[in-house]
C-alpha positions in Angstrom: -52.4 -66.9 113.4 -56.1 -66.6 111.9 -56.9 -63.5 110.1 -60.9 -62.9 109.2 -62.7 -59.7 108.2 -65.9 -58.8 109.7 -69.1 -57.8 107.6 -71.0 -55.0 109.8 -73.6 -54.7 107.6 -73.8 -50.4 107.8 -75.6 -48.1 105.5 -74.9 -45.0 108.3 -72.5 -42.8 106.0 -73.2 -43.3 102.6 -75.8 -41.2 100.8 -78.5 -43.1 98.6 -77.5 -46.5 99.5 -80.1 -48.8 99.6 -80.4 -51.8 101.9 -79.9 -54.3 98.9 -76.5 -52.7 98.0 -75.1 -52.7 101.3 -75.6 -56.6 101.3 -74.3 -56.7 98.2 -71.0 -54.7 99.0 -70.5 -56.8 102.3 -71.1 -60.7 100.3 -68.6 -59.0 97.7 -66.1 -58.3 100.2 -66.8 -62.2 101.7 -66.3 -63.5 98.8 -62.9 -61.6 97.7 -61.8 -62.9 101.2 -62.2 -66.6 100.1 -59.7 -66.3 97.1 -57.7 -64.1 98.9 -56.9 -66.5 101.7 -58.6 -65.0 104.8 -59.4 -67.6 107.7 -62.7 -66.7 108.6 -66.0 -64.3 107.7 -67.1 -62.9 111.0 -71.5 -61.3 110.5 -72.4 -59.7 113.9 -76.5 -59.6 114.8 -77.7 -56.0 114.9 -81.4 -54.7 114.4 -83.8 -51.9 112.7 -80.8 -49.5 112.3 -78.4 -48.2 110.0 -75.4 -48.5 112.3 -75.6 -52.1 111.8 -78.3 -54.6 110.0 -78.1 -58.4 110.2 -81.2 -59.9 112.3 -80.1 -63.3 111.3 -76.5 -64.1 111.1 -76.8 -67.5 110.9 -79.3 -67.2 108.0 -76.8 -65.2 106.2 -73.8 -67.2 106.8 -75.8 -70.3 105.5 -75.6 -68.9 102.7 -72.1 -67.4 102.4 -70.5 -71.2 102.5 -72.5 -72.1 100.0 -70.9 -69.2 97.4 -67.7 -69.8 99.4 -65.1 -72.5 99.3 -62.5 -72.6 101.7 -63.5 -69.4 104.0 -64.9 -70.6 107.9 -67.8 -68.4 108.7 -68.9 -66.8 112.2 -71.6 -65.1 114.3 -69.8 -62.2 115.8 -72.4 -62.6 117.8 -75.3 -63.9 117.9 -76.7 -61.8 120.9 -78.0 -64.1 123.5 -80.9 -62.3 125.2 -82.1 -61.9 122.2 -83.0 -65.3 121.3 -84.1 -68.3 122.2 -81.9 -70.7 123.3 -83.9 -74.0 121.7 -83.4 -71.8 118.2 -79.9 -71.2 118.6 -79.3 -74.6 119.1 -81.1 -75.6 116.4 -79.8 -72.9 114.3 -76.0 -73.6 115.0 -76.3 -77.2 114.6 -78.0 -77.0 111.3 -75.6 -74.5 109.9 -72.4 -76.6 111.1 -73.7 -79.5 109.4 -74.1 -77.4 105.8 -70.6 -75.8 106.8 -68.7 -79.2 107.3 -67.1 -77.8 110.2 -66.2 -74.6 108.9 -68.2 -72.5 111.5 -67.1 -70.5 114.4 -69.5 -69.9 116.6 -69.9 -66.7 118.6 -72.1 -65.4 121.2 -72.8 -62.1 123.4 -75.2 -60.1 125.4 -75.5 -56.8 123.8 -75.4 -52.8 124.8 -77.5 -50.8 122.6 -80.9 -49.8 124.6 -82.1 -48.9 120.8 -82.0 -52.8 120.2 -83.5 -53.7 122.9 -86.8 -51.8 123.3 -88.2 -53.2 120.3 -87.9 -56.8 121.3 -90.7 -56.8 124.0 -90.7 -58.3 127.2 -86.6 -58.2 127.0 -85.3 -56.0 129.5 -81.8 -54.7 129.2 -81.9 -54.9 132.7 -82.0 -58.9 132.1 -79.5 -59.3 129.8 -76.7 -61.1 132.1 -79.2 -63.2 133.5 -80.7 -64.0 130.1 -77.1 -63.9 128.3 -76.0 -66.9 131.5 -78.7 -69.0 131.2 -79.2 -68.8 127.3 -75.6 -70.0 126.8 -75.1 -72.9 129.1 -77.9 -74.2 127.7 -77.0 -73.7 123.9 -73.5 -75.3 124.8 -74.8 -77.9 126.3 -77.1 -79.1 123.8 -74.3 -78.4 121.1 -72.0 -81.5 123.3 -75.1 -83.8 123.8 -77.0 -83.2 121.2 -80.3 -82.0 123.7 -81.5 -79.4 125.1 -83.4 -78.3 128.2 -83.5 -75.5 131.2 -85.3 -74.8 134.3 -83.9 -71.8 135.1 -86.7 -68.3 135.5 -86.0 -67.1 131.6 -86.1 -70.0 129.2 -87.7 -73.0 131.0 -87.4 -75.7 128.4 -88.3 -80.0 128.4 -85.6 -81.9 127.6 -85.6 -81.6 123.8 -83.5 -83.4 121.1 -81.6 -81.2 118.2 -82.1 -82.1 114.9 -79.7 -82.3 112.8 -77.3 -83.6 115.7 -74.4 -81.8 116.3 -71.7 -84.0 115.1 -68.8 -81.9 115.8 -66.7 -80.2 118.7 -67.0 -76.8 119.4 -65.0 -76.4 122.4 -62.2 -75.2 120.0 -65.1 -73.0 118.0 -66.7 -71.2 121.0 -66.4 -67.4 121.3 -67.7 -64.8 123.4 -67.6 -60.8 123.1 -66.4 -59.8 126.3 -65.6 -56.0 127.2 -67.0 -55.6 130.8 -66.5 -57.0 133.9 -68.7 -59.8 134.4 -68.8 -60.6 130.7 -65.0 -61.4 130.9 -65.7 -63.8 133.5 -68.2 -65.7 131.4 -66.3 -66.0 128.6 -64.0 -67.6 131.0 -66.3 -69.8 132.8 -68.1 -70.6 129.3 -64.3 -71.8 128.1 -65.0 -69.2 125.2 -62.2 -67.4 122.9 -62.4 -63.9 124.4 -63.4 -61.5 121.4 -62.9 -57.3 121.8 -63.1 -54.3 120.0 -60.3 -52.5 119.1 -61.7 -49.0 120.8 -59.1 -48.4 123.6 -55.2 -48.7 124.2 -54.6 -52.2 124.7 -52.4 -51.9 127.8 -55.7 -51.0 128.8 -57.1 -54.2 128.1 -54.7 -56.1 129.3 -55.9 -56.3 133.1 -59.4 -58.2 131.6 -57.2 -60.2 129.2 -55.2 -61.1 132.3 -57.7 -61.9 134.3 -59.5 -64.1 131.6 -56.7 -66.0 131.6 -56.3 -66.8 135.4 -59.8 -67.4 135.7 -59.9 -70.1 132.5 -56.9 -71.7 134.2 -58.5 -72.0 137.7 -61.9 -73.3 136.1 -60.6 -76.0 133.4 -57.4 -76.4 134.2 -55.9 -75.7 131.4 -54.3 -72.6 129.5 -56.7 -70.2 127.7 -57.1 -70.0 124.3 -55.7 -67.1 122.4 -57.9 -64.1 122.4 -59.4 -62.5 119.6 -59.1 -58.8 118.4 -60.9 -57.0 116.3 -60.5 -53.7 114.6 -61.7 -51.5 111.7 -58.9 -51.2 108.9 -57.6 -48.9 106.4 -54.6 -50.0 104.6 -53.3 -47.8 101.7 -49.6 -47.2 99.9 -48.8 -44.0 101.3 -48.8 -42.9 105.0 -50.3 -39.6 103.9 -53.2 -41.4 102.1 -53.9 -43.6 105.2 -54.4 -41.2 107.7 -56.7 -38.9 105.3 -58.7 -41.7 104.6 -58.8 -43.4 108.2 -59.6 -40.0 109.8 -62.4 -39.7 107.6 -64.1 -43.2 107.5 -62.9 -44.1 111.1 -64.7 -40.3 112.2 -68.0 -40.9 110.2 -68.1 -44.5 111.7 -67.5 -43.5 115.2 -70.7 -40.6 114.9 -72.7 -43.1 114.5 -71.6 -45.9 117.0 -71.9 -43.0 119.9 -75.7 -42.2 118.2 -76.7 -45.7 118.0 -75.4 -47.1 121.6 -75.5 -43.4 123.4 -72.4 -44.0 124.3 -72.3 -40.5 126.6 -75.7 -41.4 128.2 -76.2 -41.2 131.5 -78.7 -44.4 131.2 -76.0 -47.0 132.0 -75.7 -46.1 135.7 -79.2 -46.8 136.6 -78.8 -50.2 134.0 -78.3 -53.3 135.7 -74.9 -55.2 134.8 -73.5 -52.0 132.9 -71.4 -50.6 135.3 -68.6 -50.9 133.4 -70.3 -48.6 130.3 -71.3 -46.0 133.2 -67.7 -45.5 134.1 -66.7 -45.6 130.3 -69.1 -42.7 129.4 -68.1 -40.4 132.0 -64.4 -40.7 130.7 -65.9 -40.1 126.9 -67.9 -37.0 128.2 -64.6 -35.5 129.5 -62.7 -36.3 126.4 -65.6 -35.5 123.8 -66.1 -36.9 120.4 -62.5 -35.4 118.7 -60.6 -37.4 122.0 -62.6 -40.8 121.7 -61.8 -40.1 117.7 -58.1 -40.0 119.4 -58.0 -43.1 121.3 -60.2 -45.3 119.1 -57.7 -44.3 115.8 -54.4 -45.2 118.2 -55.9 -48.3 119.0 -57.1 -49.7 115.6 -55.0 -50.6 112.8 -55.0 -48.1 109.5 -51.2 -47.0 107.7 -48.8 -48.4 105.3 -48.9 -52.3 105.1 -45.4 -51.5 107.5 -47.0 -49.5 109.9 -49.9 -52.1 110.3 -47.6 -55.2 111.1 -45.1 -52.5 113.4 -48.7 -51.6 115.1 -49.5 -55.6 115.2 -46.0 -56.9 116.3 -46.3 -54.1 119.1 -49.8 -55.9 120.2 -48.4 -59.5 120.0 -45.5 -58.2 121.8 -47.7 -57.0 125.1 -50.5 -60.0 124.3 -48.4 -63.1 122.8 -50.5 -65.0 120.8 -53.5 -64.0 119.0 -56.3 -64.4 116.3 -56.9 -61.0 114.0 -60.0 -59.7 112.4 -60.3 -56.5 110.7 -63.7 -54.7 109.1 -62.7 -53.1 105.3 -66.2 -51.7 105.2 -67.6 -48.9 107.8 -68.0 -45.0 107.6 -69.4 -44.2 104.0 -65.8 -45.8 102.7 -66.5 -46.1 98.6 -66.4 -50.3 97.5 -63.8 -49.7 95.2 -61.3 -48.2 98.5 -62.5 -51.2 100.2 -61.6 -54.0 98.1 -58.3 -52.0 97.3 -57.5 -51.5 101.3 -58.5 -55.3 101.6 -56.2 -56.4 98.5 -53.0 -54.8 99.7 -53.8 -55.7 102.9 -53.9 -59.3 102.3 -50.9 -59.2 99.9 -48.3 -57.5 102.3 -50.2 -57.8 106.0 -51.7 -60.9 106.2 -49.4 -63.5 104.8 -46.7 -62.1 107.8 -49.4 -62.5 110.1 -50.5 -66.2 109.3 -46.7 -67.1 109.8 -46.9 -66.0 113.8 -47.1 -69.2 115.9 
């Protein structure tokens, strides 16, 4: 089983941190992972706010193998409608040729209306239609090596990639997937599913169901396992733990329902968010202290035992798995961090990289 951390790249919750430090905090954590043993460094694109910072993961990432040695790195995600397609290409075959293969390459289609009014001429409204076309035509030129599209968004002539992709990524292909329709292109895209830890995963399991079935019918073969992802707080005492992952987990979740208005009422009248509609009309019943509630059961903080009872329970109702937890969110001090990290990867993770 592969276990990664994710680098969110957040300055909401600490006081006087500057932009500099934040990066500096996040490439520390990276590169504690690579002696430490973790699989993989997941950076996830985000704009203009302090929720989340990283307009160019892939930028970033070329940078982190080069201070790294055995770490894979990954776009968790590079947000499709975002971008265009002939740079993606371009920008994941270059960084798997500096990598050597150690890149994981990630991709979705994004929900925060904040993000998107800024990049103009991108309607939200779009974003399947954008996120659809983008990525057949960045997988495609990633297996040929060219790439090209006729389709109403990103018309492109047949154009070569340089550097050529020289590897596979059909084992290296993920997409974010929470709604709906974005569970059935991860599974028409052959994609390894990616969610959030932010419900109860019997929940989940319907989608995660459903991905399956669909993969099977379309390739013909069994789906990959999926990917989870949560926000961690591992400390010696139970007591400790739950202070701490209260706190951290509360601060981090005031600002995820500021920056994607998570209660709004705009999702109803947004094309392709249907899902998010129904979501926020459950949140507005259950308020901030109940979406506290359900997020805290569903992600993984406690005693290095309760984390692997919490993660045996998961495997239990989804069989196999890859993990990847964030160390770093909510105004959390460096120094609790790298300490939640350390025991973390001394008790947690070599248990968890023994599961077939």
């Amino acid at each position: 089983m592969d276990v990664g951390i994710l680098m969110p790249f957040a300055s909401d919750g600490w006081h006087n941190v500057t932009d500099s430090q934040v990066y500096g905090e996040e490439i520390g954590l990276a590169k504690l992972a690579d002696q430490l043993g973790f699989n993989v460094a997941w950076a996830a694109e985000h704009h203009f706010f302090g929720y989340s910072f990283c307009p160019d993961n892939t930028q970033l990432l070329s940078y982190l193998v080069g201070v790294t040695s055995q770490i894979d790195v990954g776009t968790a995600a590079v947000i499709m409608p975002w971008n265009e397609p002939l740079r993606v290409a371009e920008k994941a075959a270059l960084l798997d040729n500096v990598a050597q293969g150690r890149f994981r390459f990630g991709v979705g289609r994004g929900l925060s209306r904040r993000e998107y009014v800024p990049f103009r001429g991108v309607e939200m409204d779009e974003s399947r239609g954008r996120f659809d076309e983008g990525t057949a035509m960045v997988i495609e030129a990633l297996r040929t090596g060219f790439i090209e599209g006729d389709g109403p968004y990103f018309p492109q002539p047949r154009t070569e990639i340089r550097p050529r992709p020289e590897r596979s990524f059909d084992d290296r292909f993920y997409c974010v997937a929470s709604s709906d329709d974005s569970v059935e292109s991860a599974a028409r895209f052959a994609g390894r599913m990616t969610m959030f830890a932010d419900r109860a995963w019997e929940h989940r399991m319907p989608s995660i169901e459903t991905y399956r079935k669909r993969f099977q019918e379309l390739h013909g073969r069994q789906a990959p396992p999926v990917m989870t992802a949560d926000f961690c707080l591992c400390a010696p005492t139970a007591e400790e733990a739950e202070a701490k992952a209260t706190q951290y987990m509360g601060t981090y979740l005031g600002s995820l329902l500021a920056h994607y208005e998570v209660m709004g009422d705009h999702f109803a009248t947004t094309e392709g968010y249907d899902a998010y509609a129904k979501a926020a009309d459950v949140l507005r019943k259950v308020g901030e202290t109940g979406f506290l509630q359900m997020f805290m059961s569903a992600a993984t903080w406690g005693t290095p035992d309760m984390i692997l009872a919490k993660l045996e329970e998961r495997r239990e109702l989804l069989g196999a798995y890859e993990h990847t937890v964030a160390f770093r969110y909510g105004g959390i001090p460096y120094e609790e961090a790298t300490a939640s990290m350390r025991l973390f990867a001394s008790e947690v993770m070599p248990v968890l990289q023994s599961w077939n």
